[in-house]
N, C-alpha and C positions, 0 to 999 in steps of 0.2 A: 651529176658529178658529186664527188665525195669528198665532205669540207674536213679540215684537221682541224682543233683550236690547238696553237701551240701550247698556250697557257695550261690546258687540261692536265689536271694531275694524274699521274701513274699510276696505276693498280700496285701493289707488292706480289711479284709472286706467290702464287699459292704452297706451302709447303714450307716455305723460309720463315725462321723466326729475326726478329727485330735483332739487331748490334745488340740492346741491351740484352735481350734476352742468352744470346750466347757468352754476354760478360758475364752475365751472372750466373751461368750453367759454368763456368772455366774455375768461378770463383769458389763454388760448390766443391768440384773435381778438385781444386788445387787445395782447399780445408782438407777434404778426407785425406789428400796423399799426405797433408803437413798429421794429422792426427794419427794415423798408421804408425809413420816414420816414426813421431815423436815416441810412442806406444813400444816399439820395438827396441829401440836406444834405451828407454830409459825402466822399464818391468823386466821382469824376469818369473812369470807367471805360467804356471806347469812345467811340464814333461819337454826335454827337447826334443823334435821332432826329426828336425834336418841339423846335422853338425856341420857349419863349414869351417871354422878352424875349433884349434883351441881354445876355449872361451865363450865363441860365437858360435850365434846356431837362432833357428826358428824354433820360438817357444810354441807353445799349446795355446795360449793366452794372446800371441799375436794373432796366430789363425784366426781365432774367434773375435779379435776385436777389428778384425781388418774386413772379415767376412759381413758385420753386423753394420761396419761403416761404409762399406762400398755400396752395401744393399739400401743404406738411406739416401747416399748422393745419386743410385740408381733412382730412387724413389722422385727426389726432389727434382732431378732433372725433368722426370717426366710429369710434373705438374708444371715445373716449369714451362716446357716446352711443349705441352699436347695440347692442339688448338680445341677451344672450349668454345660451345654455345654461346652465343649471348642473344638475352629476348629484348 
C-alpha cells in the first residue's frame, strides 16, 4: 500500500520561474519601455524616419536607442530567467 506524507513538500514545476523572478524580468521590460519613451520625447537625434504629424515623427536616434535597449532587457531577462547549473 502506498503511504502520502501530507507534510511532504512540493517539487516547483519544472520550467516555472520563481514570483520573484518574473518581478524582476516585469521590472527589467518596464525600465527599458520607461527609457525608450523617455528617449523619444525628449532628443531629437537624426534624420526623420516616419512623420506622423507636423512636428512629430520617429527619429534615427530613437531607432537605435530603442533597438540597443530592447536587446539588453532581451539579454537580461535571459540570465534572468535560464535555469543554470548548480555543482
Amino acid at each position: 500500500m502506498l503511504q502520502v506524507e501530507p507534510d511532504a513538500p512540493h517539487p516547483r514545476p519544472v520550467g516555472w520561474p520563481s514570483l520573484g523572478k518574473l518581478v524582476l524580468v516585469a521590472l527589467v521590460w518596464g525600465g527599458a519601455a520607461f527609457v525608450v519613451l523617455g528617449n523619444a520625447a525628449t532628443t531629437r537625434i537624426g534624420p526623420v524616419l516616419y512623420s506622423v504629424s507636423d512636428g512629430h515623427g520617429v527619429h534615427a536616434g530613437d531607432i537605435v536607442v530603442g533597438t540597443v535597449v530592447f536587446c539588453l532587457a532581451l539579454l537580461a531577462t535571459a540570465v534572468i530567467v535560464w535555469p543554470r547549473h548548480r555543482r
